[in-house]
C-alpha positions as a Markdown table, in Angstrom:
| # | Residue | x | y | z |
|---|---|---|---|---|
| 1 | Unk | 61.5 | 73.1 | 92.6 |
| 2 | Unk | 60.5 | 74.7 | 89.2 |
| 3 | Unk | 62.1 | 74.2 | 85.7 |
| 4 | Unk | 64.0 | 76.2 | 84.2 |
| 5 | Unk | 62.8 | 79.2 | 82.8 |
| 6 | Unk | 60.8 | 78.8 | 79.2 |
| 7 | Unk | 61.7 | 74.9 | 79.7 |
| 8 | Unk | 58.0 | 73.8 | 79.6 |
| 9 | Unk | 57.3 | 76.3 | 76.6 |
| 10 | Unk | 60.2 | 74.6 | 74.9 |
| 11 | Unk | 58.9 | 71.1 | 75.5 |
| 12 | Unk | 55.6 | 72.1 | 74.1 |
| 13 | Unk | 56.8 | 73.5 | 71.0 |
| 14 | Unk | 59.1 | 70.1 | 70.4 |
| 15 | Unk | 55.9 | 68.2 | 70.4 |
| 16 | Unk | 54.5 | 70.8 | 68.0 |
| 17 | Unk | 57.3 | 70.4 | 65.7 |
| 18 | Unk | 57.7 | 66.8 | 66.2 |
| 19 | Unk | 53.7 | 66.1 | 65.6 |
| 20 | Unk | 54.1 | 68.3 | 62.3 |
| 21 | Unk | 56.9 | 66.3 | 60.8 |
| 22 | Unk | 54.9 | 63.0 | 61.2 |
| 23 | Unk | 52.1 | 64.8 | 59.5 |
| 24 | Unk | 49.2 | 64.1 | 62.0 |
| 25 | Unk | 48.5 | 68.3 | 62.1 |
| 26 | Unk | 45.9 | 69.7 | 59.9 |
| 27 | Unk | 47.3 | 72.6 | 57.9 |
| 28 | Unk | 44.7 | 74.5 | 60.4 |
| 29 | Unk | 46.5 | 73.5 | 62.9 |
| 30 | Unk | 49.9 | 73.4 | 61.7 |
| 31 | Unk | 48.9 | 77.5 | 61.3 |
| 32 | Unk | 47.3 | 77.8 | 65.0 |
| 33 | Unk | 50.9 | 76.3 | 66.0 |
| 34 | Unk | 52.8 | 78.5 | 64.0 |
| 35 | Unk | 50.5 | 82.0 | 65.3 |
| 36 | Unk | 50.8 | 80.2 | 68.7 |
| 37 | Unk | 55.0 | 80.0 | 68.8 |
| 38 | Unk | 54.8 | 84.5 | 67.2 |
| 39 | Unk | 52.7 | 85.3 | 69.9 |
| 40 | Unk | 55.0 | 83.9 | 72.8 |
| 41 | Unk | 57.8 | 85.1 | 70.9 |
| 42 | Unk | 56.4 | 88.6 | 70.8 |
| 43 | Unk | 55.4 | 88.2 | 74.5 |
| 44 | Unk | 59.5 | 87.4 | 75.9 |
| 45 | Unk | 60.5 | 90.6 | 74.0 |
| 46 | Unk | 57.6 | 92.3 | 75.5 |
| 47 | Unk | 58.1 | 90.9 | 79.1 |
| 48 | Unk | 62.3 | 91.1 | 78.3 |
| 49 | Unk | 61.9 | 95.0 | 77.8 |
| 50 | Unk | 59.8 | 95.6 | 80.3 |
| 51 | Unk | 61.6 | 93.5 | 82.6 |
| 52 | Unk | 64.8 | 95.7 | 81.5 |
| 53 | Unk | 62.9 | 99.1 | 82.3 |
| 54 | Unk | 61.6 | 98.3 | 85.4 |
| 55 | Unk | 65.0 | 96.8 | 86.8 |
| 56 | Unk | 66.6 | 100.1 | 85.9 |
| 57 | Unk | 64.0 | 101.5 | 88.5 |
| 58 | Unk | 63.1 | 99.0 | 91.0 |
| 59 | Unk | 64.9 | 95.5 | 91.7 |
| 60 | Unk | 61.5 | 94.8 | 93.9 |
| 61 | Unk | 58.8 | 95.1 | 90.8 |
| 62 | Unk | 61.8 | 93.1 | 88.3 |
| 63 | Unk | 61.7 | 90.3 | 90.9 |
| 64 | Unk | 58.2 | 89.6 | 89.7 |
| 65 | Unk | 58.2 | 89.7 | 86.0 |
| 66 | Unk | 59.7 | 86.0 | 85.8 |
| 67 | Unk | 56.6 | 84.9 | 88.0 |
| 68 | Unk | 54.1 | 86.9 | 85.7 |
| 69 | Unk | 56.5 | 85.4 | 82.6 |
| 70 | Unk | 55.8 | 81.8 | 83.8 |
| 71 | Unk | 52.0 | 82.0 | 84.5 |
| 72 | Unk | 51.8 | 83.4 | 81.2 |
| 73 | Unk | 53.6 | 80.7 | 79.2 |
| 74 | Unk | 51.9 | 78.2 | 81.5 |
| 75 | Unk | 48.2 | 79.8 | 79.6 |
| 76 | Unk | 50.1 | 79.3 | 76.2 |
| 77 | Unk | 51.0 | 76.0 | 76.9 |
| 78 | Unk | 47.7 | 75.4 | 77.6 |
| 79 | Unk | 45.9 | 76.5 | 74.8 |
| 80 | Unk | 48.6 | 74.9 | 72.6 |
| 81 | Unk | 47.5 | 71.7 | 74.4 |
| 82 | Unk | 44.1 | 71.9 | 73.5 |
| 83 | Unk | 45.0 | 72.4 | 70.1 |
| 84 | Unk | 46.6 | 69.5 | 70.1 |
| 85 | Unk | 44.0 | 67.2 | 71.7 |
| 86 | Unk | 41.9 | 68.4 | 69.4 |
| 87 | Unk | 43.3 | 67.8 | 66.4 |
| 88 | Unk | 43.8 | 64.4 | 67.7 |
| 89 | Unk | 40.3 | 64.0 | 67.6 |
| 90 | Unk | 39.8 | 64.5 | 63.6 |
């Protein structure tokens, strides 16, 4: 039923790139996409190593972490979205 895991994120951030090399980001935004793509990058190795630790000590918790992983990226998405509609807008 779902896609594949980080396959939204990834779509997201080909738009990104593929609005930046037709020049229609402001550098502002161009920045916001650039802080936006650290901070999920940050967040997978946060979620990765924490995912890791709690397998180690219960399958039940790990089972969960992909969930909390999607609804996550599914708020970045978001917010990347916005960005881009509203730098459509000037």
């Amino acid at each position: 039923m779902g896609c594949s895991k980080g396959s939204k994120t990834m779509w997201f951030l080909q738009k990104v790139t593929d609005v930046q090399n037709k020049g229609k980001l402001s550098r502002c935004s161009r920045q916001l996409a650039r802080i936006g793509e650290r901070i999920r990058v940050r967040f997978l190795h946060v979620v990765t190593h924490i995912h890791l630790n709690i397998k180690s000590h219960c399958s039940t918790l790990a089972s969960l972490l992909p969930s909390l992983e999607g609804v996550l990226s599914a708020i970045l998405i978001v917010i990347g979205s916005s960005r881009l509609e509203i730098s459509r807008l000037y």
